[in-house]
C-alpha positions as a Markdown table, in Angstrom:
| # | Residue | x | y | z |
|---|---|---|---|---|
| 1 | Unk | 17.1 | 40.7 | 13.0 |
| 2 | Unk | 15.1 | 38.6 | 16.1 |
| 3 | Unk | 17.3 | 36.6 | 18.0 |
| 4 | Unk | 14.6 | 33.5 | 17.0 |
| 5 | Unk | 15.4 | 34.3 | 13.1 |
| 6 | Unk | 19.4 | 34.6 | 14.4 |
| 7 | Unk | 18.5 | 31.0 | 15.7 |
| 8 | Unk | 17.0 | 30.0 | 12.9 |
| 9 | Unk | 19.8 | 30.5 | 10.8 |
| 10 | Unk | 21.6 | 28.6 | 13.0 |
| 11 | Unk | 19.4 | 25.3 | 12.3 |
| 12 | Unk | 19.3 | 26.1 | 8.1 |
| 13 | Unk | 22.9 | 26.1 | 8.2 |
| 14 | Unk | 22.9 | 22.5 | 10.0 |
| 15 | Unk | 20.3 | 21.5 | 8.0 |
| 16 | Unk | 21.8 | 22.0 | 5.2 |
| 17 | Unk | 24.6 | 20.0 | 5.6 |
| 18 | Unk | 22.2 | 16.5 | 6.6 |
| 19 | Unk | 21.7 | 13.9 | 3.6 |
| 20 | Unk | 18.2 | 13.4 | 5.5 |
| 21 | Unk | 15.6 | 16.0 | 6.8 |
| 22 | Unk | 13.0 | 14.0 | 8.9 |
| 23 | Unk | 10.3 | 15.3 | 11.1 |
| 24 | Unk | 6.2 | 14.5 | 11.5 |
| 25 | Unk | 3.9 | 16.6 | 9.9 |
| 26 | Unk | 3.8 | 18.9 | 12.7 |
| 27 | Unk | 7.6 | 19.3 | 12.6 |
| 28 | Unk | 7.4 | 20.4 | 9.1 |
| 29 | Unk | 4.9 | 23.1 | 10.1 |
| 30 | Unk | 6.3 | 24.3 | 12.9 |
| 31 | Unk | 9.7 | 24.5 | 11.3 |
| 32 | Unk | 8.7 | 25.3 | 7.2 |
| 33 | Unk | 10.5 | 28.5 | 7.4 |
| 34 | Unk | 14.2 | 26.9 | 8.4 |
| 35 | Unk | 12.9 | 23.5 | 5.9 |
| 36 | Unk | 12.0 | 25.8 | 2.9 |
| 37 | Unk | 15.6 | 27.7 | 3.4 |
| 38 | Unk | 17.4 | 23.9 | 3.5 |
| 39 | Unk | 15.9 | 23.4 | -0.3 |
| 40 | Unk | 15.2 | 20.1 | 0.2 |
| 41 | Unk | 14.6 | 18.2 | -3.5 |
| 42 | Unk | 12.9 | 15.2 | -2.3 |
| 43 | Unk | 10.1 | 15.1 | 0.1 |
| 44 | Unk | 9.2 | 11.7 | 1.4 |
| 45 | Unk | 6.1 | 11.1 | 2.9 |
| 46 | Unk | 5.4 | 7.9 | 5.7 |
| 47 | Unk | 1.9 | 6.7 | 6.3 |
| 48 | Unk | 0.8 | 9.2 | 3.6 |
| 49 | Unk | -2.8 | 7.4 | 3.6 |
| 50 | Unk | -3.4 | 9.0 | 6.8 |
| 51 | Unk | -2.3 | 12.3 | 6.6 |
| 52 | Unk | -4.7 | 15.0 | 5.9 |
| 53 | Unk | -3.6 | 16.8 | 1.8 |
| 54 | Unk | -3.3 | 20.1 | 3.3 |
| 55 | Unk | -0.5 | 19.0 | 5.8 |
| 56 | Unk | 1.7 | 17.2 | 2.4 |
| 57 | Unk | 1.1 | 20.1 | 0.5 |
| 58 | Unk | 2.3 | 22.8 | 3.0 |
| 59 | Unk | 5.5 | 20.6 | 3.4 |
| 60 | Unk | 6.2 | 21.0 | -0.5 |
| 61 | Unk | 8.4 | 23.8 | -1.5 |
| 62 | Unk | 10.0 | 25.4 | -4.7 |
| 63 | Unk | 12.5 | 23.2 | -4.6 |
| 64 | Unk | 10.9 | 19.9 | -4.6 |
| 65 | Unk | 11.8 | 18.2 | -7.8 |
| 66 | Unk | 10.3 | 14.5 | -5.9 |
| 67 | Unk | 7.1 | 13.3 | -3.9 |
| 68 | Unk | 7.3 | 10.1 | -2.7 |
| 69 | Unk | 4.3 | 9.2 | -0.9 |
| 70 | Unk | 4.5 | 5.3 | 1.2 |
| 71 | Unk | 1.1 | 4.1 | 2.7 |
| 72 | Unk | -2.0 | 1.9 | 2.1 |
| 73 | Unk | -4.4 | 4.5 | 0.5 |
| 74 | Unk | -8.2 | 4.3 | 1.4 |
| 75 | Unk | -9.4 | 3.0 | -1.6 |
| 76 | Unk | -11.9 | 0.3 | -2.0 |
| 77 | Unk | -12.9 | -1.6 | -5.2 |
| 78 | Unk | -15.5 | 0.4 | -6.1 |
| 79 | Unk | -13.7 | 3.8 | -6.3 |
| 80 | Unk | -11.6 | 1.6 | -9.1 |
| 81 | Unk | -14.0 | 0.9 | -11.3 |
| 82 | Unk | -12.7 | 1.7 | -14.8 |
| 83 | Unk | -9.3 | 1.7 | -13.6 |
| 84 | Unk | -6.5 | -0.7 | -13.8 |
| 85 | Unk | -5.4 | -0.7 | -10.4 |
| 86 | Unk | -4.4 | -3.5 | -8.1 |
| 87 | Unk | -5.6 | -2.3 | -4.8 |
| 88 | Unk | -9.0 | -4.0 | -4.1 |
| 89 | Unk | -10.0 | -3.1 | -0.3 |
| 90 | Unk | -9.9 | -0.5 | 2.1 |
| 91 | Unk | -6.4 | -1.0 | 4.8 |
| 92 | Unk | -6.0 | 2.2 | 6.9 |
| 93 | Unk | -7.4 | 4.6 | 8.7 |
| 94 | Unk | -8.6 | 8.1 | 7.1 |
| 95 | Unk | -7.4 | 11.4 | 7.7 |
| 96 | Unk | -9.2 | 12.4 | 10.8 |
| 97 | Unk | -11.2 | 15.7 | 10.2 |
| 98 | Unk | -13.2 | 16.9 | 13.1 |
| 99 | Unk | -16.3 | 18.0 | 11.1 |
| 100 | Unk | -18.7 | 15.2 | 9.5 |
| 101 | Unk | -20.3 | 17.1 | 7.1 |
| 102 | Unk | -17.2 | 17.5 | 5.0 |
| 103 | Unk | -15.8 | 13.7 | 5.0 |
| 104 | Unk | -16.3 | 11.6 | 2.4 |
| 105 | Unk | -18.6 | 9.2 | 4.1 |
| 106 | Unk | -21.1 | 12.4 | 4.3 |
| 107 | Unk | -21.2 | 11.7 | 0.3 |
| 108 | Unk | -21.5 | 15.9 | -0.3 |
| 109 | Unk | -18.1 | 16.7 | -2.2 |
| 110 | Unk | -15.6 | 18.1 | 0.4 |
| 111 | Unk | -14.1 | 14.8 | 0.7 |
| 112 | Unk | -11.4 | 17.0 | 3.1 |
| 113 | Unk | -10.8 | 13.3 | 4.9 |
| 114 | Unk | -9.4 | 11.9 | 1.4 |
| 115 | Unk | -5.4 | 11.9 | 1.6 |
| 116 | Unk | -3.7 | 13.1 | -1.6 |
| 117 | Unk | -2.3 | 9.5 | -2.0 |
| 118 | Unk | -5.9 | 8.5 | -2.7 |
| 119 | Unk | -6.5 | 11.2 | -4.7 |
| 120 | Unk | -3.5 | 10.6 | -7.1 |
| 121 | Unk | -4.4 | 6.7 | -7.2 |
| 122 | Unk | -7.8 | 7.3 | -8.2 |
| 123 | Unk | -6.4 | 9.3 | -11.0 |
| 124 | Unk | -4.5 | 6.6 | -12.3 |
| 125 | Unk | -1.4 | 8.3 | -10.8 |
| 126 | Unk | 1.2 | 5.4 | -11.3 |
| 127 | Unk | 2.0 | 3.1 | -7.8 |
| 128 | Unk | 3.6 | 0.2 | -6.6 |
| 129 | Unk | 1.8 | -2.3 | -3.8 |
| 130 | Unk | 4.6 | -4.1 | -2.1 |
| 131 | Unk | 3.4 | -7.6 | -2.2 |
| 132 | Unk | 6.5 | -9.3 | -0.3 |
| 133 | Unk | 6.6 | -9.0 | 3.3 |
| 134 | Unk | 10.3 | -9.4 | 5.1 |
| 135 | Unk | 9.8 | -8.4 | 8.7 |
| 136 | Unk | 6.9 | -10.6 | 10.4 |
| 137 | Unk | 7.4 | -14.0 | 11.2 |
| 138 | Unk | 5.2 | -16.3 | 8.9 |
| 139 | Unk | 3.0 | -17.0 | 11.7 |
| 140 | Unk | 2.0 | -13.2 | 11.8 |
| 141 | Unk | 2.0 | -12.3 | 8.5 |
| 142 | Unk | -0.9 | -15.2 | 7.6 |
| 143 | Unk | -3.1 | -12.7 | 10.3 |
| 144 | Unk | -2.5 | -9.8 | 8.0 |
| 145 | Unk | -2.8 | -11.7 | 4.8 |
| 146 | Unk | -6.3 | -13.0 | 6.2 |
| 147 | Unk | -7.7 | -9.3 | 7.3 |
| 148 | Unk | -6.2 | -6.7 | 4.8 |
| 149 | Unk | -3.4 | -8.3 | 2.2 |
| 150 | Unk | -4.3 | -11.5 | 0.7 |
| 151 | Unk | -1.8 | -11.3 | -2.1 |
| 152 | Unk | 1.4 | -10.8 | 0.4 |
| 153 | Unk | 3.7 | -13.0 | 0.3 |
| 154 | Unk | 6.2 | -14.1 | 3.2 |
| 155 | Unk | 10.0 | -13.4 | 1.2 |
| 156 | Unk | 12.8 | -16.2 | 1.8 |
């Protein structure tokens, strides 16, 4: 046995005992070994609009009974068409991919700058849009309801 697996151990043992595995997407794939021997059930995903479907995936693991995926997908009325969903307008950023030809603004099919949380939306996967706001002052929050939310409201 390596002393780095001897280590390793080490950190699935403590990991094991946490509630509550969080790390970036570049933690999870420097560290999927030691995450993968934790058994995490639930993998929970922040800003999942922006992160590229192979980095979600690779973080998945036998053991994942749950995705939860929170973001603004990249989705704008006219990928809805024929769909009953409530998101009407584009709100984040893509996935960055460093080669043109295989975004989906190149129009040829790789689409590799599509997250998976737009892909499951535009499958009708079911999703909630928050649509009550409890952290910005009113005064802030009617900048972001004029540019990308116009259905938030400010909560009491």
């Amino acid at each position: 046995m390596t002393l780095s697996r001897k280590f390793g151990q080490a950190s699935v043992e403590q990991l094991k005992t946490k509630r509550i595995i969080g790390c970036t997407t570049t933690g999870a794939a420097k560290f999927a070994e030691d995450i993968r021997a934790a058994s995490p059930d639930v993998l929970l995903v922040e800003e999942a609009g922006e992160i590229l479907e192979s980095h979600v995936i690779t973080a998945l693991s036998s053991t994942t009974s749950q995705m939860i995926l929170i973001g603004d997908p990249q989705v704008r009325s006219s990928d809805l068409v024929g769909l009953a969903l409530p998101l009407t307008r584009s709100r984040q950023l893509r996935p960055k991919v460093n080669n043109y030809t295989l975004t989906v603004e190149k129009g040829e099919g790789y689409d590799l700058n599509r997250s998976l949380f737009e892909r499951l939306v535009l499958k009708g996967f079911p999703h909630v849009t928050l649509s009550s706001q409890h952290r910005m002052r009113p005064e802030i929050s009617a900048l972001i309801r004029a540019l990308t939310y116009p259905d938030l409201k400010d909560a009491p």
